[in-house]
VOGU-3710 file (C-alpha; in Angstrom, 3 decimals, decimal comma):
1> xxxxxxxxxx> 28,372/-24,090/22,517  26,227/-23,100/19,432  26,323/-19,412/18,737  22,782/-18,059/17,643  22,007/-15,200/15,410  19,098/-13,180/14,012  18,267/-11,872/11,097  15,231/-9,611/9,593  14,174/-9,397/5,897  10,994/-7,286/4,174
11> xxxxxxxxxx> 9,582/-7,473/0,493  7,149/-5,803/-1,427  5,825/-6,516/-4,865  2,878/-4,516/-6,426  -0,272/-6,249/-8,095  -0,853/-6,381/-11,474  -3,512/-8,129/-13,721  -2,915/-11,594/-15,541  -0,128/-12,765/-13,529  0,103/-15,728/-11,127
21> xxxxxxxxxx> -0,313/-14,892/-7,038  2,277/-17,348/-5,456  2,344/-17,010/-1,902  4,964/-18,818/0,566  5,073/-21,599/-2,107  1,625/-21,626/-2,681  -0,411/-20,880/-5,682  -3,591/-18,408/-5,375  -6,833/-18,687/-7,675  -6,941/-14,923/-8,421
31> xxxxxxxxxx> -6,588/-12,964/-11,658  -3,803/-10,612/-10,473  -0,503/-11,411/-9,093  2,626/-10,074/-8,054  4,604/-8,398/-10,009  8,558/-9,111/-10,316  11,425/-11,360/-12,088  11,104/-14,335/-10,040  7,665/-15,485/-9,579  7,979/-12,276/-7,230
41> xxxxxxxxxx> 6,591/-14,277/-3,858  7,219/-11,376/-1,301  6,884/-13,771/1,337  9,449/-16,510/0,649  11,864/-13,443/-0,463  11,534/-11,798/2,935  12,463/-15,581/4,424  15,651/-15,374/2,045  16,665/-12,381/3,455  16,081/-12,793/6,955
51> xxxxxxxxxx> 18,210/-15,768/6,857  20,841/-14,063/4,873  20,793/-11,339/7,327  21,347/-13,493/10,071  24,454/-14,937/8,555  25,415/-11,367/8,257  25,021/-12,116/3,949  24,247/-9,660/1,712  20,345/-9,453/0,583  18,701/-12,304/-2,572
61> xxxxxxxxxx> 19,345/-9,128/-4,648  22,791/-9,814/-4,752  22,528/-13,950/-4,952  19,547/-13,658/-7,638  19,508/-10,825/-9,693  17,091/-9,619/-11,918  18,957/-8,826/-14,292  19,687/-12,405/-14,566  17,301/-14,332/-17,050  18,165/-17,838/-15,102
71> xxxxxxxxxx> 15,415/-16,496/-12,553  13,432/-15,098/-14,858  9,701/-16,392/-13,590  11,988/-18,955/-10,955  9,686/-20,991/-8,385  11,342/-19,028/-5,633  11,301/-22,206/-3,089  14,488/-22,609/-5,098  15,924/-19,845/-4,040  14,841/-20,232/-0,514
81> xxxxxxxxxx> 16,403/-24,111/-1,161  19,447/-22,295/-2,482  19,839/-19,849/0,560  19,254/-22,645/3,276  22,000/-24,561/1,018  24,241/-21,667/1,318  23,884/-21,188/5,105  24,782/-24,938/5,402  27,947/-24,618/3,151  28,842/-21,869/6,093
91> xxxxxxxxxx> 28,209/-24,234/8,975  24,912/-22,395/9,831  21,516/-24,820/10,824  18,243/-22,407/10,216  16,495/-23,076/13,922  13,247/-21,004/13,027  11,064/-18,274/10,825  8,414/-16,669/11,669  6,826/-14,206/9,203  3,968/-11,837/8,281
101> xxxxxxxxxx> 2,597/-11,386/5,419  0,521/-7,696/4,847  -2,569/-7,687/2,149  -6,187/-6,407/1,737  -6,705/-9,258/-0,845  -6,980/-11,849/-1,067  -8,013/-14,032/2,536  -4,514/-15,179/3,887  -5,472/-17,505/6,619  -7,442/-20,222/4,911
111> xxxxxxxxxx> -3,940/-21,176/3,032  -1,893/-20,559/6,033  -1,157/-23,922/6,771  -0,291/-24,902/2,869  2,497/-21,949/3,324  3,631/-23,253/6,293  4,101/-26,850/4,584  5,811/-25,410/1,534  8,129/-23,351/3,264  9,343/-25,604/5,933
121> xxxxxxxxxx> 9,479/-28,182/3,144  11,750/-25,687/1,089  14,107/-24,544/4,521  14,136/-27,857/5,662  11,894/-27,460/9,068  9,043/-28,556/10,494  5,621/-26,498/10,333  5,622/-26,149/13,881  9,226/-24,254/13,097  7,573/-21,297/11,297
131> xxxxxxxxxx> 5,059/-19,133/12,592  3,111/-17,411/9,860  0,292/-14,870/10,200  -1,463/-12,724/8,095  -2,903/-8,849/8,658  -4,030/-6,292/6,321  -3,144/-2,666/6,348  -6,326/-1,277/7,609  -6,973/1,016/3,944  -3,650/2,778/4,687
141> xxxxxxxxxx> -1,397/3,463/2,002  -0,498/1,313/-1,364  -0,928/-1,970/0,683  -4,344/-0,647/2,391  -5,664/0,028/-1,210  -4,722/-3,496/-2,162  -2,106/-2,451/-4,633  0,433/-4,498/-3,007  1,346/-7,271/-0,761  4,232/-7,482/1,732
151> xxxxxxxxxx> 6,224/-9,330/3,896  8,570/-9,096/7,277  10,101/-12,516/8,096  12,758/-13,048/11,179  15,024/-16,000/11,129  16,917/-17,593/13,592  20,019/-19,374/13,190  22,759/-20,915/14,709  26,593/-22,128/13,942  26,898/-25,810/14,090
//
């Protein structure tokens, strides 16, 4: 009998000029990106996270730090590679994700389904295995005034 478990993760990266917007895997034509140690895609980190949390893990934080200069600007489908490899080592099969991603800027849903692609390609899934949408945050706060994006993801996994 498989044993299922859930897991939630959230990131947050603020905008800053001259830096590349990366997206679920996916590269945006903007002049502003996101700004972190990896190449800082709040999406794919929340994925990481969610399915670390459902295998009860501790958070990428701890498996990638930034203080380490081997992820320094990192494509981080690796890490979400690396993650979905670690959950395997454990006996654990990654059975779905379904995410949200929060910005003002730029348009979301016309690269939705490039997203989806690279991240089931990256966790192993099928597109039809991750739901992805997209929302802004109505003008409210840092992420209304488009001076950040963010991202919830739940995972679901299960013991093999």
């Amino acid at each position: 009998m498989s044993s299922f478990r859930i897991g939630h993760g959230y990131d947050i990266h603020r905008l800053v000029a001259g830096r590349p917007l990366v997206l679920g895997g996916v590269r945006f034509d903007t002049d502003y990106g996101l700004d972190g140690h990896s190449d800082a895609d709040c999406l794919t980190h929340a994925c990481c996270d969610a399915l670390l949390g459902a295998a009860g893990l501790p958070d990428i934080g701890i498996y990638f730090p930034n203080t380490d200069p081997a992820f320094h600007n990192i494509d981080s489908q690796l890490l979400l590679q690396r993650v979905v490899a670690e959950l395997a080592r454990l006996g654990y099969d990654v059975v779905n994700l379904d995410a949200t991603v929060i910005a003002e800027k730029p348009k979301i849903y016309p690269r939705l389904t490039e997203m989806k692609a690279a991240l089931a390609q990256s966790a192993g899934l099928l597109p039809d295995e991750i739901g992805l949408k997209a929302t802004t945050n109505e003008g409210v706060g840092d992420l209304g005034r488009g001076l950040a994006i963010a991202a919830h993801a739940v995972a679901l996994i299960r013991r093999a």
